[in-house]
N, C-alpha and C positions, 0 to 999 in steps of 0.2 A: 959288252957281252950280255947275252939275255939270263936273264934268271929261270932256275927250274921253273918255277909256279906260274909264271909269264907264259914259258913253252908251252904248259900242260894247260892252258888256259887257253892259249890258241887251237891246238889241238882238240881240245873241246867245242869248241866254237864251228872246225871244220867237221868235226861229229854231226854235229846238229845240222850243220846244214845239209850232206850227207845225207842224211834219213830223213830230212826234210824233202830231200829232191827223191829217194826210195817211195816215200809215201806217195807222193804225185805223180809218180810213174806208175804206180802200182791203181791208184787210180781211174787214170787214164791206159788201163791193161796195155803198156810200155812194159813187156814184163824183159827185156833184154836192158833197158835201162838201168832196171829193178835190182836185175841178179847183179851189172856191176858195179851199181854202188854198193850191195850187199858185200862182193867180192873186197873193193876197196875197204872196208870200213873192217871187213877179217883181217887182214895184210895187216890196217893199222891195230889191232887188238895183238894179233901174234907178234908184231913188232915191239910192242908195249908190254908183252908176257916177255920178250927176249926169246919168244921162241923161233923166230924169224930174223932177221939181221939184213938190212937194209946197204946194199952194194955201194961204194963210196965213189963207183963209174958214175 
């Protein structure tokens, strides 16, 4: 079993690179790239406020 800090350390990790890959799209005026990694990285912010809740399908 993974440890909280483990989780939240990966998820960090998938952050970064995330808006790693927003920033280069944005760049390179990819702005439909842009807005879905923006969209993903809201999902995982309101998933992480619990204001969101992530389907177990």
């Amino acid at each position: 079993m993974l440890s909280k800090d483990v989780i939240d350390q990966s998820v960090g990790l998938a952050r970064d690179k995330l808006e790693e890959i927003k920033a280069a799209a944005l760049a390179r005026h990819e702005y439909l790239t842009a807005v879905l990694t923006r969209f993903r990285i809201a999902l995982d912010d309101g998933e992480k406020a619990r204001v969101l809740i992530r389907s177990l399908k």
